[in-house]
PyMOL Python script that loads the backbone (N, CA, C, O; Angstrom):
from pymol import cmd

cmd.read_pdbstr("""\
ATOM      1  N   UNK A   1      18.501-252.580 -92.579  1.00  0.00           N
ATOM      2  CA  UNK A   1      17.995-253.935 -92.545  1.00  0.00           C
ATOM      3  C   UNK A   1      18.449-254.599 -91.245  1.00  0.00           C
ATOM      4  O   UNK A   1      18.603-253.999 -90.181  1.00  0.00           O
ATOM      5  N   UNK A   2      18.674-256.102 -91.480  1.00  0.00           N
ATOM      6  CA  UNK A   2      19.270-256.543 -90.138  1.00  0.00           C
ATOM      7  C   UNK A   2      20.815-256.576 -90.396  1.00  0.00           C
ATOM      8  O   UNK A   2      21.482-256.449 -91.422  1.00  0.00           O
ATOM      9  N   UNK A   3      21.196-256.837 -88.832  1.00  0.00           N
ATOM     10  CA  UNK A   3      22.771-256.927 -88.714  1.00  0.00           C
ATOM     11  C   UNK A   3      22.982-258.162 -87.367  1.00  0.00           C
ATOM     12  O   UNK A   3      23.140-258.049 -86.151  1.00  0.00           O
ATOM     13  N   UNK A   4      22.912-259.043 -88.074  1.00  0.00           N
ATOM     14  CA  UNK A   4      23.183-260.609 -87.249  1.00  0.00           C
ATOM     15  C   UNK A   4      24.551-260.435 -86.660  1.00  0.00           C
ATOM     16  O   UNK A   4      24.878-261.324 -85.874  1.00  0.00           O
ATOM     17  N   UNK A   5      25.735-259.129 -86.953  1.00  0.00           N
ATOM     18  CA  UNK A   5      27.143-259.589 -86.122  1.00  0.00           C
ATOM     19  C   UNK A   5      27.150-259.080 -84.956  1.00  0.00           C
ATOM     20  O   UNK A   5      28.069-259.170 -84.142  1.00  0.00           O
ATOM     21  N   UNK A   6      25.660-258.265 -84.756  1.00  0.00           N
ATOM     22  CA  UNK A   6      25.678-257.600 -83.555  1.00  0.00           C
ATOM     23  C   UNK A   6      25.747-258.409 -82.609  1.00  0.00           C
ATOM     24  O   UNK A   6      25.836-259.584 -82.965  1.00  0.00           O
ATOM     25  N   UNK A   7      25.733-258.096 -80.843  1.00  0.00           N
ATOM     26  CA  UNK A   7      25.530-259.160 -80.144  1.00  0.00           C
ATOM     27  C   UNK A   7      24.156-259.197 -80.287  1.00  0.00           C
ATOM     28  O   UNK A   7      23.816-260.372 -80.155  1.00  0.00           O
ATOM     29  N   UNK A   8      23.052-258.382 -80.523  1.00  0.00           N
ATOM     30  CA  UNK A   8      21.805-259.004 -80.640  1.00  0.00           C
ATOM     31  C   UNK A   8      21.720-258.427 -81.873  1.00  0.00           C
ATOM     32  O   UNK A   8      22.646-257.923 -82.509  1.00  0.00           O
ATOM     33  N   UNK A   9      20.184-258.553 -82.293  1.00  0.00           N
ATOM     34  CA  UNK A   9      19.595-258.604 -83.981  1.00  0.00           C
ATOM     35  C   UNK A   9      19.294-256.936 -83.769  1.00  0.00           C
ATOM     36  O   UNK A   9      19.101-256.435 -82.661  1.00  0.00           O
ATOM     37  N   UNK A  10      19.294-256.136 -85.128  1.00  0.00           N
ATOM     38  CA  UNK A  10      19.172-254.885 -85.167  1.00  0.00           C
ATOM     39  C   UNK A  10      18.201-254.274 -86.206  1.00  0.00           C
ATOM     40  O   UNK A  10      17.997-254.908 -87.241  1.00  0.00           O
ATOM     41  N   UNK A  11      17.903-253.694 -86.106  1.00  0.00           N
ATOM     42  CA  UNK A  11      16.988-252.921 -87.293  1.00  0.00           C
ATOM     43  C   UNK A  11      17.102-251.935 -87.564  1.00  0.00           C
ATOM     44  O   UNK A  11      17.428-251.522 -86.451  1.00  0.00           O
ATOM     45  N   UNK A  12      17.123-250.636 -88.491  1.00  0.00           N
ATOM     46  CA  UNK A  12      16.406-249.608 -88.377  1.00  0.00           C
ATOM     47  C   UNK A  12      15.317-249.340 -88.317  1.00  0.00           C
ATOM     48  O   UNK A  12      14.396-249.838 -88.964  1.00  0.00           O
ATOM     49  N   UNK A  13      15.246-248.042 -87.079  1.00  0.00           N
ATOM     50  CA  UNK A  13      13.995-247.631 -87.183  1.00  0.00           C
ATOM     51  C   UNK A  13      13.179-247.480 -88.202  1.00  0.00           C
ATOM     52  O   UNK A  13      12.075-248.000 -88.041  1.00  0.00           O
ATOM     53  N   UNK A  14      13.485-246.564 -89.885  1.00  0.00           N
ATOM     54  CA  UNK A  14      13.090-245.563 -90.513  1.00  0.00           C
ATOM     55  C   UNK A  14      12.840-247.184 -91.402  1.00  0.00           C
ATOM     56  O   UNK A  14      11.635-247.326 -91.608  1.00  0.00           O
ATOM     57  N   UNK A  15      13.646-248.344 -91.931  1.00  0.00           N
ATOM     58  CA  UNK A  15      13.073-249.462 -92.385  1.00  0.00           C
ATOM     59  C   UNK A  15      11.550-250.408 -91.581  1.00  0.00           C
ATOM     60  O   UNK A  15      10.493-250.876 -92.005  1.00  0.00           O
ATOM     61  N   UNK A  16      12.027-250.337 -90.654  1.00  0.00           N
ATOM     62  CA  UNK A  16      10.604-250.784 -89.283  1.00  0.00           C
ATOM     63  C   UNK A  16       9.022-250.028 -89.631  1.00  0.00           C
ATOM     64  O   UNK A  16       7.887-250.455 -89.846  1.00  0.00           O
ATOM     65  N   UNK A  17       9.598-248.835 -89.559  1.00  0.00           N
ATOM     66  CA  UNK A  17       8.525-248.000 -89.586  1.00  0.00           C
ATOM     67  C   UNK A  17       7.786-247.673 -91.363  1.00  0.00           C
ATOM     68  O   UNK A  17       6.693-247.125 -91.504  1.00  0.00           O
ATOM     69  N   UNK A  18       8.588-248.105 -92.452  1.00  0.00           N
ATOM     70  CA  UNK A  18       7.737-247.963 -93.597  1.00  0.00           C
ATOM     71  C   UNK A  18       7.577-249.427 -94.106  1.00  0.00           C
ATOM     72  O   UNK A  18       7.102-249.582 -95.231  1.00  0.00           O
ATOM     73  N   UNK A  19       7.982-250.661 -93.268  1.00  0.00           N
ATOM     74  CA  UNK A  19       7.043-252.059 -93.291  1.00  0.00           C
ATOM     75  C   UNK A  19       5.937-252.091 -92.548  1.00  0.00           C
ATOM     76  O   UNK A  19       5.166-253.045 -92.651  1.00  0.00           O
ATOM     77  N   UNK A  20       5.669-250.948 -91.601  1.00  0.00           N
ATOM     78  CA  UNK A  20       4.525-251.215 -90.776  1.00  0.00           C
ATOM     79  C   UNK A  20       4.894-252.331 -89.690  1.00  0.00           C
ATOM     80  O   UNK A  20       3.874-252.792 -89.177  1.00  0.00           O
ATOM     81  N   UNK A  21       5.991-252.845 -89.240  1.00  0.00           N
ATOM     82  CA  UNK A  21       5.968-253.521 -88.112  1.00  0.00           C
ATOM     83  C   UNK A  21       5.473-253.174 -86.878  1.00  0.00           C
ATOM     84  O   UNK A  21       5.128-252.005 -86.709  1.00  0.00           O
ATOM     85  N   UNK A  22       5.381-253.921 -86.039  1.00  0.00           N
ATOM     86  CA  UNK A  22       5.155-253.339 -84.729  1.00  0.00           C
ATOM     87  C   UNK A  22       6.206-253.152 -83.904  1.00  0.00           C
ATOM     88  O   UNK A  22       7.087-254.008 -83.832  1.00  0.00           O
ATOM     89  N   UNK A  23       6.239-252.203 -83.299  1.00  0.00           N
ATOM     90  CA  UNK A  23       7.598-251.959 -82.796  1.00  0.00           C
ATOM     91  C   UNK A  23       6.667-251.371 -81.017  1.00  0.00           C
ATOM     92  O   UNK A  23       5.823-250.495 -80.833  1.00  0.00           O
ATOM     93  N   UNK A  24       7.325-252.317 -80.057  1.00  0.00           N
ATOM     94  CA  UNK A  24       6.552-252.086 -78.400  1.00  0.00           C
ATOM     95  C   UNK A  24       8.613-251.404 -77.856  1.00  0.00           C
ATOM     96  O   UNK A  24       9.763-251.832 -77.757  1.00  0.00           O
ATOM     97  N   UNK A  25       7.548-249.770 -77.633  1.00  0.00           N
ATOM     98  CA  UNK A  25       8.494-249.102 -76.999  1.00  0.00           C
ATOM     99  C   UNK A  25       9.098-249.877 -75.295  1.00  0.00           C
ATOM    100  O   UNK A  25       8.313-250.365 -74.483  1.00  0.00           O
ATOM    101  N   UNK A  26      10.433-249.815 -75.121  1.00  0.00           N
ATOM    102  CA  UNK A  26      10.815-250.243 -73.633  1.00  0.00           C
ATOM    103  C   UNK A  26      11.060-249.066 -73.011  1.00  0.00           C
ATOM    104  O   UNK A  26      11.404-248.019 -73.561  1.00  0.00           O
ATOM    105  N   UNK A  27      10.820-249.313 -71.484  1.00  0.00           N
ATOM    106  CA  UNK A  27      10.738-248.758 -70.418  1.00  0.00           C
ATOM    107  C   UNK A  27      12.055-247.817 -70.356  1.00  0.00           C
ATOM    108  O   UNK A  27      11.997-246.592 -70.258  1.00  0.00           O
ATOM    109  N   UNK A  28      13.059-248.452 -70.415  1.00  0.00           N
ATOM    110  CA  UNK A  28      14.564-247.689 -70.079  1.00  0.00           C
ATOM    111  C   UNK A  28      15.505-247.787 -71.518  1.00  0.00           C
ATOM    112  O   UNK A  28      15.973-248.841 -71.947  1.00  0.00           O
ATOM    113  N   UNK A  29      15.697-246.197 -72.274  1.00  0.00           N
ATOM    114  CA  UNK A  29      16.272-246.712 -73.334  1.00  0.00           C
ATOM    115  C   UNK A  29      17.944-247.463 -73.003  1.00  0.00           C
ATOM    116  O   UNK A  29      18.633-247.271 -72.001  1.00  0.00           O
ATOM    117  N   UNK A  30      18.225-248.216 -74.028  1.00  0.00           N
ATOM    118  CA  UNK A  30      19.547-248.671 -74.020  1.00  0.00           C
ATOM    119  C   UNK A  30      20.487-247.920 -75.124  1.00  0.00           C
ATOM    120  O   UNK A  30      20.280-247.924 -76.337  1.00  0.00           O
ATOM    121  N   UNK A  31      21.462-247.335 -74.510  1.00  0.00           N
ATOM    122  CA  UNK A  31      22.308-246.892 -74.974  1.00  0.00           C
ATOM    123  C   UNK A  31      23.483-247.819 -75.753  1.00  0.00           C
ATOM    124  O   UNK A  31      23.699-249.019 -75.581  1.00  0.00           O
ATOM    125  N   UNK A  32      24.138-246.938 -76.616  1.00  0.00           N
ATOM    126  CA  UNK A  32      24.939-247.759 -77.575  1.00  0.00           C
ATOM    127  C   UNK A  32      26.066-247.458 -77.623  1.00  0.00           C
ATOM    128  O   UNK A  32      26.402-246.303 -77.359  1.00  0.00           O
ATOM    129  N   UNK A  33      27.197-248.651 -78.062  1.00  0.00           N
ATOM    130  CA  UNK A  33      28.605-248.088 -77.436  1.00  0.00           C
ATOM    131  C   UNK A  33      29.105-248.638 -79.102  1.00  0.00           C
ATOM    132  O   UNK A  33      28.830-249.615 -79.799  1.00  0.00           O
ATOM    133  N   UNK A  34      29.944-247.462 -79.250  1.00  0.00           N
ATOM    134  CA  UNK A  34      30.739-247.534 -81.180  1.00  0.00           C
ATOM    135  C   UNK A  34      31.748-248.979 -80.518  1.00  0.00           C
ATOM    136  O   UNK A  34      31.871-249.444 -79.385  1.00  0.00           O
ATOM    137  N   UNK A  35      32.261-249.299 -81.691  1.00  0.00           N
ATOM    138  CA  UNK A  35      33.332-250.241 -82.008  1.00  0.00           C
ATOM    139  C   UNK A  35      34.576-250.389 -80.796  1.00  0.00           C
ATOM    140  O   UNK A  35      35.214-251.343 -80.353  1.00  0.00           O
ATOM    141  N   UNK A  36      34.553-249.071 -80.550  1.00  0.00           N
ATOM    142  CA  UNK A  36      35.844-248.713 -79.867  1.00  0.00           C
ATOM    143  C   UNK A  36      35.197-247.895 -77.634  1.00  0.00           C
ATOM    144  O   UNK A  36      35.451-247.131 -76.702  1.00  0.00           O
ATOM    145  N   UNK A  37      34.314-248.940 -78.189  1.00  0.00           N
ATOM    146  CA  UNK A  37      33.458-248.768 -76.768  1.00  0.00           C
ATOM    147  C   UNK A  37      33.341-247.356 -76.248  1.00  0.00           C
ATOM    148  O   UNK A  37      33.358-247.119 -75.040  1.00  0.00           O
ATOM    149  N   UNK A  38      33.227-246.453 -77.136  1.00  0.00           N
ATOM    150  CA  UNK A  38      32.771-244.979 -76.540  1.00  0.00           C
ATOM    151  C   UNK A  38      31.298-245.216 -76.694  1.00  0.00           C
ATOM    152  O   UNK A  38      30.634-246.133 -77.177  1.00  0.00           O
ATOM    153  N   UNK A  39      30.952-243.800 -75.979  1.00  0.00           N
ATOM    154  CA  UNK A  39      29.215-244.329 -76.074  1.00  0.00           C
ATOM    155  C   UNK A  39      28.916-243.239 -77.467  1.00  0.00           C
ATOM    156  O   UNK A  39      29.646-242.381 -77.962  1.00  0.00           O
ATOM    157  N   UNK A  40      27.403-243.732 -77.864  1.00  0.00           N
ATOM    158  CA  UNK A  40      27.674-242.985 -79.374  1.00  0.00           C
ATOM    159  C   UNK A  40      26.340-242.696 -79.034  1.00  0.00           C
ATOM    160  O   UNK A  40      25.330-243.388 -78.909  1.00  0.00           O
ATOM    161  N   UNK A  41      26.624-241.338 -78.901  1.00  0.00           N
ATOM    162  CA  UNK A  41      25.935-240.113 -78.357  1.00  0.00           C
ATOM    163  C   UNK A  41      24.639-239.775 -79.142  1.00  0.00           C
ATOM    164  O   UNK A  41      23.775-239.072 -78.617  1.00  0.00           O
ATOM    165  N   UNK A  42      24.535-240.144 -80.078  1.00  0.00           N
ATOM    166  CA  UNK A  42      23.391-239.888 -81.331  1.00  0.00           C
ATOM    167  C   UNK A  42      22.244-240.887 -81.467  1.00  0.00           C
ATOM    168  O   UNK A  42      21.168-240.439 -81.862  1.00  0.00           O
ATOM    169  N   UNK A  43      22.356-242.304 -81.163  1.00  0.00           N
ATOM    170  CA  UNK A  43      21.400-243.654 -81.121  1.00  0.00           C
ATOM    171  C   UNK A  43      21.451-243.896 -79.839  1.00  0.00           C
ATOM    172  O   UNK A  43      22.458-243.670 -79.168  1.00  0.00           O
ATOM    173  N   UNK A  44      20.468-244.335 -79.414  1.00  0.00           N
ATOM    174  CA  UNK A  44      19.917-245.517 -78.408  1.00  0.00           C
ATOM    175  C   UNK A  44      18.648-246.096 -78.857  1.00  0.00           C
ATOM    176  O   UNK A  44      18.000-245.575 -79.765  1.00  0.00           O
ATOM    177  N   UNK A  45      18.207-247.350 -78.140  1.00  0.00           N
ATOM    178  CA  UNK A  45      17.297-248.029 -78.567  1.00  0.00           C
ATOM    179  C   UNK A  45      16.297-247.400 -77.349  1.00  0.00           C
ATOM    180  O   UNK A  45      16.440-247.096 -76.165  1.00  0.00           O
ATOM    181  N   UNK A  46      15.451-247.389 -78.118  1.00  0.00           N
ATOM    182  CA  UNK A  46      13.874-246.589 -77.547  1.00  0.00           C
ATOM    183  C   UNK A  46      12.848-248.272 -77.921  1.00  0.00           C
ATOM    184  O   UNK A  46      12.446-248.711 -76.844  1.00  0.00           O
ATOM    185  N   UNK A  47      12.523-248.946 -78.807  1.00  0.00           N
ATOM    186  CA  UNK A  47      11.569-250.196 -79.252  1.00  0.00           C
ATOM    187  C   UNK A  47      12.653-251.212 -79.833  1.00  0.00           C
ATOM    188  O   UNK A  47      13.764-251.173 -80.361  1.00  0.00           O
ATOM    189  N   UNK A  48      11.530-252.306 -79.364  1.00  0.00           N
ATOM    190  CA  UNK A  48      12.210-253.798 -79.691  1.00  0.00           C
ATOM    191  C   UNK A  48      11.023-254.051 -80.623  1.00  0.00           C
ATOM    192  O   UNK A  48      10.135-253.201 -80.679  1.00  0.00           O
ATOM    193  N   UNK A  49      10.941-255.345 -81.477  1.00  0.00           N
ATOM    194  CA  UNK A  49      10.282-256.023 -82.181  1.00  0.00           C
ATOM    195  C   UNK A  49      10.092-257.159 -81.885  1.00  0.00           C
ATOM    196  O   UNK A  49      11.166-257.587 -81.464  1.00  0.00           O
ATOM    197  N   UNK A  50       9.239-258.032 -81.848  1.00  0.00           N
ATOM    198  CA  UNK A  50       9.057-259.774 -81.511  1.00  0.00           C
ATOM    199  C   UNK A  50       8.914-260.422 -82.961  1.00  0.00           C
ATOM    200  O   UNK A  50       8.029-260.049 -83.731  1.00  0.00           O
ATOM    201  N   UNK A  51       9.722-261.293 -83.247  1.00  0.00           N
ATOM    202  CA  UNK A  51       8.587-261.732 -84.903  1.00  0.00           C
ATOM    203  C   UNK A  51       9.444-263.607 -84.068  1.00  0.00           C
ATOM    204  O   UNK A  51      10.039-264.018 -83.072  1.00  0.00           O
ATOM    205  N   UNK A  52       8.804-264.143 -85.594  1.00  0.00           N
ATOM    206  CA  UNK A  52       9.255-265.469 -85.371  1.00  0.00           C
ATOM    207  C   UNK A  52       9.843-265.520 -86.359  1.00  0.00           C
ATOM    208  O   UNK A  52       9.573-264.847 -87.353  1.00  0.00           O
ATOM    209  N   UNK A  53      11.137-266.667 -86.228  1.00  0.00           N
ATOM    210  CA  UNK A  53      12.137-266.903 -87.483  1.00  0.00           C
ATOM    211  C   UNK A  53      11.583-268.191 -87.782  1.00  0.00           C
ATOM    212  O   UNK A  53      11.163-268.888 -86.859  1.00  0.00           O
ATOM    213  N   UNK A  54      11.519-268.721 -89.389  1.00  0.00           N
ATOM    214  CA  UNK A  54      11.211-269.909 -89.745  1.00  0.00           C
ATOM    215  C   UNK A  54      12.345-270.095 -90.089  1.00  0.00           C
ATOM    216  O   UNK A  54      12.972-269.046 -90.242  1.00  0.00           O
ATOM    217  N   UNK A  55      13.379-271.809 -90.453  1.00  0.00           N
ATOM    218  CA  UNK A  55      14.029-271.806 -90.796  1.00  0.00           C
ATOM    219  C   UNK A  55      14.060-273.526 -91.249  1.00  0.00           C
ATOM    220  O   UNK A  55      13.573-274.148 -90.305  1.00  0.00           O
ATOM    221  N   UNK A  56      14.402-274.317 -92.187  1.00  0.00           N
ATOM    222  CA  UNK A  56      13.884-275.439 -92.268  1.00  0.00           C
ATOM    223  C   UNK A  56      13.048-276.337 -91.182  1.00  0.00           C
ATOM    224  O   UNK A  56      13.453-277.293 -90.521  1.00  0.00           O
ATOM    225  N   UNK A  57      11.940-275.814 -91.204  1.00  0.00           N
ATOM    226  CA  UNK A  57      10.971-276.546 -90.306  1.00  0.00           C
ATOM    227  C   UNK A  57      11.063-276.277 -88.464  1.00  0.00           C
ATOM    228  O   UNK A  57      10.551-276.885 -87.524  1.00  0.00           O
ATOM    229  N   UNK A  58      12.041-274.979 -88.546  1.00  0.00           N
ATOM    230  CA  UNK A  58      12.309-274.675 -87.068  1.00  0.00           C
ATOM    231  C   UNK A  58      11.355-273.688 -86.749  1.00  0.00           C
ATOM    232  O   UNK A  58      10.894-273.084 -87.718  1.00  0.00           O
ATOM    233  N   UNK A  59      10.946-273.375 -85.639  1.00  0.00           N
ATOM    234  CA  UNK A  59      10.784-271.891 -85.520  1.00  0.00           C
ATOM    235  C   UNK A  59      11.266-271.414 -84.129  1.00  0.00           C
ATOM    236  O   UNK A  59      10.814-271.968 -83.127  1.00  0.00           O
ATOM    237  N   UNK A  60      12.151-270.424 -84.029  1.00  0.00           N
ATOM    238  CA  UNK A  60      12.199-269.554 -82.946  1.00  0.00           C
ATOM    239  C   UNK A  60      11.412-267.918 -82.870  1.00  0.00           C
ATOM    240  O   UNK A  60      11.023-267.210 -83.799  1.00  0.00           O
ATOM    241  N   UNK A  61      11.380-267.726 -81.659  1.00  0.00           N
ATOM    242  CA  UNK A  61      10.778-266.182 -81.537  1.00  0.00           C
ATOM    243  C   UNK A  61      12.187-265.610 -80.955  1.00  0.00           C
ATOM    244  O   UNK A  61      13.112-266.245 -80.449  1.00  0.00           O
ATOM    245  N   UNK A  62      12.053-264.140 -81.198  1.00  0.00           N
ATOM    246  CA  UNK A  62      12.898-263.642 -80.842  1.00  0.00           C
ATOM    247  C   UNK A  62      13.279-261.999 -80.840  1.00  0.00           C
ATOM    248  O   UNK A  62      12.621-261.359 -81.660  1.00  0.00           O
ATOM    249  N   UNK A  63      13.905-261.496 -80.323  1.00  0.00           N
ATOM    250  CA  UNK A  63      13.685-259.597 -80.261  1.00  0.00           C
ATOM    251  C   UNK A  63      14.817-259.325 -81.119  1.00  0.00           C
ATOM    252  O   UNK A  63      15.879-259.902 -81.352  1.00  0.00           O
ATOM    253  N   UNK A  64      14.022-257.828 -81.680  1.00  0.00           N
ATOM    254  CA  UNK A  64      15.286-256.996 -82.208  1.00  0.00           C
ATOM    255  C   UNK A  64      15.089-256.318 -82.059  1.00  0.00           C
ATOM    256  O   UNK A  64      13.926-255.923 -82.142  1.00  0.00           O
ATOM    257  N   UNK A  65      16.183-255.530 -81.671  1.00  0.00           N
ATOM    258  CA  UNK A  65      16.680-254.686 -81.310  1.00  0.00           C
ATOM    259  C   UNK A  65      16.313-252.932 -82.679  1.00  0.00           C
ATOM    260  O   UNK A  65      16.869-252.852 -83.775  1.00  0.00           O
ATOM    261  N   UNK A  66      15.289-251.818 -82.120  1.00  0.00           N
ATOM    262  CA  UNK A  66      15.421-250.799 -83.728  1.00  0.00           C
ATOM    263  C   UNK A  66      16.059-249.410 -82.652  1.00  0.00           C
ATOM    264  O   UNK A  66      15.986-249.062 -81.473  1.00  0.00           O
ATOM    265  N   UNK A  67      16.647-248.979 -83.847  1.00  0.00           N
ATOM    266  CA  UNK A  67      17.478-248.456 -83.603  1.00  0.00           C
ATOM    267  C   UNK A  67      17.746-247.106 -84.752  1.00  0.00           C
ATOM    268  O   UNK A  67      17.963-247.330 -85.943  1.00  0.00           O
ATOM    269  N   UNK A  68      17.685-245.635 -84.145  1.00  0.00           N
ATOM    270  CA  UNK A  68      17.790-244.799 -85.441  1.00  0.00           C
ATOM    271  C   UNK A  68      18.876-244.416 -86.163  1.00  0.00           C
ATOM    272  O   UNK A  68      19.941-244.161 -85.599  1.00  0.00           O
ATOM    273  N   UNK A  69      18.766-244.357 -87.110  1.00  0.00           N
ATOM    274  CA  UNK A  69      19.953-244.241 -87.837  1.00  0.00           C
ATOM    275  C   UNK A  69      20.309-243.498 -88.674  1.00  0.00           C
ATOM    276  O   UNK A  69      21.432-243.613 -89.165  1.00  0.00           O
TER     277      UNK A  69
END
""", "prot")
cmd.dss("prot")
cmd.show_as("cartoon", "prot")
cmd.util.cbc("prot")
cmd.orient("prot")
């Protein structure tokens, strides 16, 4: 699902992909660094997502970040 403690918003891929979202692949994947700032050799981000957040009468747009897992 999501994970708001990230520094940005996250997804899984394998959740992304059986809602049918749209997911627009980026140019250069971004690599991912564990807890303990090693790089974690198994994920990087390959697609972002755009949606809009409603939230009492607000709305922002905004990316997240999918990611396999």
């Amino acid at each position: 699902m999501l994970d708001g403690r990230a520094i940005k918003l996250v997804i899984s891929f394998e959740f992304a992909r059986k809602q049918e979202f749209k997911l627009n692949k980026i140019e250069r994947p971004i690599y991912v660094r564990n807890i303990d700032s090693t790089s974690n050799k198994k994920k990087q981000i390959e697609y972002i997502m755009e949606i809009n957040i409603f939230y009492k009468g607000h709305r922002e747009r905004t990316e997240i970040n999918v990611i396999e897992g």
